[in-house]
N, C-alpha and C positions, 0 to 999 in steps of 0.2 A: 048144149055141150055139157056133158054128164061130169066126165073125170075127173077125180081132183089129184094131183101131186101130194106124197105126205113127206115131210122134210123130220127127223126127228133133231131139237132141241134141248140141251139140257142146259139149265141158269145156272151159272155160275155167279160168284160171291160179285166180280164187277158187274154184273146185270142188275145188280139193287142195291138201293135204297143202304141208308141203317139198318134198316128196321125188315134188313131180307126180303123186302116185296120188290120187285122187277118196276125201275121205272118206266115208267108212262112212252117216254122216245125208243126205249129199247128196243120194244116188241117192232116197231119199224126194219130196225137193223135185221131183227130174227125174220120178219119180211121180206126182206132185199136179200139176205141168203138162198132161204125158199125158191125166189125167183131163180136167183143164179142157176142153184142145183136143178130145177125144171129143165131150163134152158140147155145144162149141159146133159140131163137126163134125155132130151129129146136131140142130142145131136149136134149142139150147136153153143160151146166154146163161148164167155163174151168175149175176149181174145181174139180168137177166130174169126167172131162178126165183124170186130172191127177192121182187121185186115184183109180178110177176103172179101165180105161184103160193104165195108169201108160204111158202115152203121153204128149206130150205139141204140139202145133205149133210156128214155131217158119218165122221170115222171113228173106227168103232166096235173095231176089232183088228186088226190086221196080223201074219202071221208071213214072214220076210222069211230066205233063204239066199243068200250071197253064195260066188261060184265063182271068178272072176277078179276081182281090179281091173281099171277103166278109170283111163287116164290122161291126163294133159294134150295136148290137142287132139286126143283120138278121137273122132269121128264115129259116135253111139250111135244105135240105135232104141229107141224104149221102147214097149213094146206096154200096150194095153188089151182084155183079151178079159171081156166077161159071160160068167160061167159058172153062175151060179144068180139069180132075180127072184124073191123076196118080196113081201106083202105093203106093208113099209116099211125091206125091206134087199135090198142087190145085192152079189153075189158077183164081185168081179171079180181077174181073174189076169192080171198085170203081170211084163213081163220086162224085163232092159235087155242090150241084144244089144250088137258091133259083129263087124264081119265073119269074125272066127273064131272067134265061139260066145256062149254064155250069159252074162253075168256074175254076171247078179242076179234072184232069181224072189222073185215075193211073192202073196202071194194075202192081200186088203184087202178087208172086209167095211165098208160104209158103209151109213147109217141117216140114212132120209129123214126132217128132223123142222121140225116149225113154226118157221118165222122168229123168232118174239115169244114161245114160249111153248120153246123146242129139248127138244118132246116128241115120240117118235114117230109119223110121221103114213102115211098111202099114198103112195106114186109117183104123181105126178099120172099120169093116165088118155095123155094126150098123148105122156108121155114113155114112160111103161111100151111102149105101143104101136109107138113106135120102135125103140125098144132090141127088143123080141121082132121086128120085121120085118126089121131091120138083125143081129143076131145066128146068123138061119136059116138 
């Protein structure tokens, strides 16, 4: 699964530290945006999931390396690439770029589970099928 999502971020002054460098939990948050924006980029609302398909995602593990700091008013990409579809878990590999290199790599494992009951459930049929068509 090729594709990757490019989300642009720019840090603002609450993204950091004193000392203008983006802390450490941030770059999560600029993560879980990325996703969002994916999510509605392919079609499908969290909003939406959760009422029509009565789902949420939720995350199950993340293990996250940090290269560089980003800093106060850098101009970030955050990528979203599928790299494995289960079941009722999706493998996804997220980075946060800005124009001379890596800062931050994470690879985030998320588990599709019932609204009302957040047990794990299937990918709904609709979205599985995007994400494999848009991924290839």
């Amino acid at each position: 699964m090729d594709t990757a999502f490019n989300y642009p971020v720019r840090v603002y002054y609450q993204d950091t530290d004193t000392g203008g460098v983006v802390y450490h939990a941030t770059y999560l948050n600029f993560m879980e945006r990325a996703r969002y924006e994916w999510l509605r980029e392919l079609g499908f609302e969290v909003d939406g999931m959760i009422h029509s398909h009565k789902m949420i995602f939720l995350v199950r593990s993340l293990n996250i390396e940090y290269f560089k700091p980003a800093l106060l008013d850098d101009l970030l990409q955050v990528t979203v690439q599928v790299s494995e579809i289960g079941r009722s878990r999706i493998t996804l590999q997220q980075k946060v770029l800005r124009e001379d290199g890596l800062l931050v790599s994470a690879t985030v494992h998320v588990v599709c589970v019932g609204a009302e009951t957040l047990r794990p459930i299937s990918v709904p049929l609709p979205l599985r099928q995007k994400i494999e068509k848009t991924s290839s």
